[in-house]
N, C-alpha and C positions, 0 to 999 in steps of 0.2 A: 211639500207641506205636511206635516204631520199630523199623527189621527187627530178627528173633535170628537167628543163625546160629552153629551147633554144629560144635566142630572136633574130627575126626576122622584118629587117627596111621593112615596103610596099615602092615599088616602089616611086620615084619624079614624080612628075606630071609633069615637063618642065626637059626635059633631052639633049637636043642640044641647048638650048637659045630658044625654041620654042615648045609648045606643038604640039607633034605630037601622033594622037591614035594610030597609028600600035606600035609607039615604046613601049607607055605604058603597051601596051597588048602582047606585047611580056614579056617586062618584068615581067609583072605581070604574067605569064604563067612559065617564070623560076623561081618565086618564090615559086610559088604554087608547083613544080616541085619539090624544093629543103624541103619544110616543106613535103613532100610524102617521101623523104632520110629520115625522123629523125623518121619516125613511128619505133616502135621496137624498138628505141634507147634512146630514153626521156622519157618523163610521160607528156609532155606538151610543147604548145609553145604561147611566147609572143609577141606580136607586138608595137611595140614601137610607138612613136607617132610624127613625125616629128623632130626629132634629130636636133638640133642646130638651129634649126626655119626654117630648108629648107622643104619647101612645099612636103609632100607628101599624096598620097592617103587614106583615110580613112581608121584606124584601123579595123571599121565592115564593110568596103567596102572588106576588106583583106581578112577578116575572113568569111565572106560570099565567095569570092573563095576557098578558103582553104577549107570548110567545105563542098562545094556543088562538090568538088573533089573524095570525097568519103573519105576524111581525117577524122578520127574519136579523135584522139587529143584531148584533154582539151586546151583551146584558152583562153588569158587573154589577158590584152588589157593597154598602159599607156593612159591616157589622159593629155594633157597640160591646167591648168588654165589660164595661161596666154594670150593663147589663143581664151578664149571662156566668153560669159555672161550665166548667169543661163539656160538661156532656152535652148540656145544648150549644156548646160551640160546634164539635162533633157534630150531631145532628144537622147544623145548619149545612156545616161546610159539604156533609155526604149529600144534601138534597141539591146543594148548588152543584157539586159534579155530576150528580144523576138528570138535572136539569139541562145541562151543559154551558153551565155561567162561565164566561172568561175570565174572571179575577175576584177577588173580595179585598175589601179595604179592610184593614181591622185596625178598629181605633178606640182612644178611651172612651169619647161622650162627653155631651153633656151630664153636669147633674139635675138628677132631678128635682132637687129643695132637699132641707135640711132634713126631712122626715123619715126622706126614705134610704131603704137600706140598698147596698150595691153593692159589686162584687170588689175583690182587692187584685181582681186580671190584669195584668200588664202585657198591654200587644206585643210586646218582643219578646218575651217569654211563651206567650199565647202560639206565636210563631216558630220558635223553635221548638215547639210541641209539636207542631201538623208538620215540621218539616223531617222532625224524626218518625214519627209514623208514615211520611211517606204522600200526606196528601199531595206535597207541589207535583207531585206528575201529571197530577191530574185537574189543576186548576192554577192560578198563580196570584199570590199574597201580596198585596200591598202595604203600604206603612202610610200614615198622616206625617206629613212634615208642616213646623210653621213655612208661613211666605217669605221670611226674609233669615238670613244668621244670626241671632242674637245668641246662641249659646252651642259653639262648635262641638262642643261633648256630646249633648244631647242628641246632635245631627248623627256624628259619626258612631255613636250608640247602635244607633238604628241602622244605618249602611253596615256595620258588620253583624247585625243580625240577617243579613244575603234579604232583604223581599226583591222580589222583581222591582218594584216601582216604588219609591217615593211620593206620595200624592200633597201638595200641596196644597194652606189654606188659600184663601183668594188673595190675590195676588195683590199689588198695587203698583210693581217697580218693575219693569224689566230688566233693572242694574241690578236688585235682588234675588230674581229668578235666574240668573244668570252664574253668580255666587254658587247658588245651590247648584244648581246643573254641574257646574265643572266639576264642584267638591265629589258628588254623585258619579261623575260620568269614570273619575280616577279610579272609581273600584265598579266598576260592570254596572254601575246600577242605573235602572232610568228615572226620569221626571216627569208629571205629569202637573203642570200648570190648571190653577184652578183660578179662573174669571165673573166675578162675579157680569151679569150684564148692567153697565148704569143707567138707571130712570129712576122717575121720580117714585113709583110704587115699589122700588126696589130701596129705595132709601133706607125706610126704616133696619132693613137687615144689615142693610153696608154700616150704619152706627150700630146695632148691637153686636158688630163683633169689631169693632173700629177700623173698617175700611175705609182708606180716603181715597176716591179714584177718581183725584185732578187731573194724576198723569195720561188720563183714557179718557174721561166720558164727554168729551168732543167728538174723537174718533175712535170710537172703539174696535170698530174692524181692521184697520191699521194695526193695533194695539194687540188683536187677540192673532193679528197671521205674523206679528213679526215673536210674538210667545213661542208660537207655533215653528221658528227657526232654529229658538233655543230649547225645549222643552221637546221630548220624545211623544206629548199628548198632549192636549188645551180638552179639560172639564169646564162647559160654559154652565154656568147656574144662573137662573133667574125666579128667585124662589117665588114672586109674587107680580110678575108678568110676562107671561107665556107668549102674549103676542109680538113683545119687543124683540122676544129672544128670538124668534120664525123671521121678522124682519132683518136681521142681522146675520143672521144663518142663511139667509138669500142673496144678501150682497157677497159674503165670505164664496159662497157656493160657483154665483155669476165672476169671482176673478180666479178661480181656478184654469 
């Protein structure tokens, strides 16, 4: 069975209309809290990078808690281009090696509304910038892919930009993930399958990015270990309930 790796949002930095530091460190204390639940259970965990453009805490700000917990984990990290200019690309990527993160995603983002201003970074460009200076020795790149092929150019764009991994949106098809994989598997590259968990608190996120997961959320553990035959890695997310995902991560865990 292939690696799982559970993705985990760092806390918002303004969480009543007002920064306040007790509440961030509170939270940040049940997050840290909750990646200590998944040891045993995973083979890794992700950190996302500020979800829909709402401000939150530093991906190696997280992962420097998480790791100084005594959490021994493989930690990988998304980064937003849209976000950032070179140099705090730079910046980020050397704290993630000096951390010892095992991979970074680098993706556009969301936006953040019409107001604000963002950068014109393009992840593949973004990537063959750190791959001429030399970062991938020392840490390794991923790409975002959609979940299914709607536009082969766009795919194969990306595969010969060389990232280690492809990372998939959430998924909904195993006949889709499957497409991808092979197109991927023809030039060295891997896959990493992203799952969202189904429930009902998890709803609202499966519609705002038009998930429909008929073909799963009966059995999803069936679902997420036969992912797991065709996909090099299954990223399970459950942005808004943590305990369904620990129940599912137990059954997966108990058929190994």
């Amino acid at each position: 069975m292939s690696k799982i790796r559970f993705e985990l949002n760092p806390p918002k930095t303004v969480q009543n209309r007002y920064f306040e530091d007790h509440e961030l460190r509170k939270s940040l204390l049940s997050l840290v809290g909750r990646a200590r639940e998944l040891a045993g259970l995973v083979d890794g965990i992700h950190i996302t990078d500020s979800v829909l453009g709402i401000p939150r805490i530093s991906g190696i700000s997280f992962a420097h808690f998480i790791r100084h917990s005594g959490n021994s984990l493989p930690i990988s990290c998304s980064l937003r281009a849209r976000d950032r200019n070179y140099t705090s690309f730079m910046q980020f990527v050397g704290d993630a090696i000096l951390l010892g993160l095992e991979s970074i995603l680098i993706l556009k983002g969301d936006e953040l509304g019409p107001d604000s201003s963002t950068s014109n970074l393009i992840p593949t460009e973004i990537l063959k910038v750190l791959q001429r200076e030399k970062y991938d020795r020392y840490i390794n790149f991923n790409l975002a892919a959609p979940s299914k092929i709607t536009d082969r150019f766009q795919i194969e764009k990306k595969i010969l930009s060389k990232p280690h991994s492809l990372v998939t949106q959430s998924i909904e098809s195993l006949g889709d993930l499957e497409d991808l994989a092979d197109l991927a598997k023809q030039h060295g590259i891997r896959t990493v399958a992203c799952i969202m968990i189904p429930s009902d608190k998890n709803l609202k996120s499966a519609q705002m990015i038009g998930l429909d997961w008929d073909e799963y959320s009966k059995d999803p553990v069936s679902f997420i270990m036969e992912a797991s035959k065709i996909a090099d890695e299954v990223l399970l997310t459950s942005p808004n309930h943590f305990a369904a995902a620990i129940e599912v991560l137990k059954v997966i865990s108990n058929h190994d």
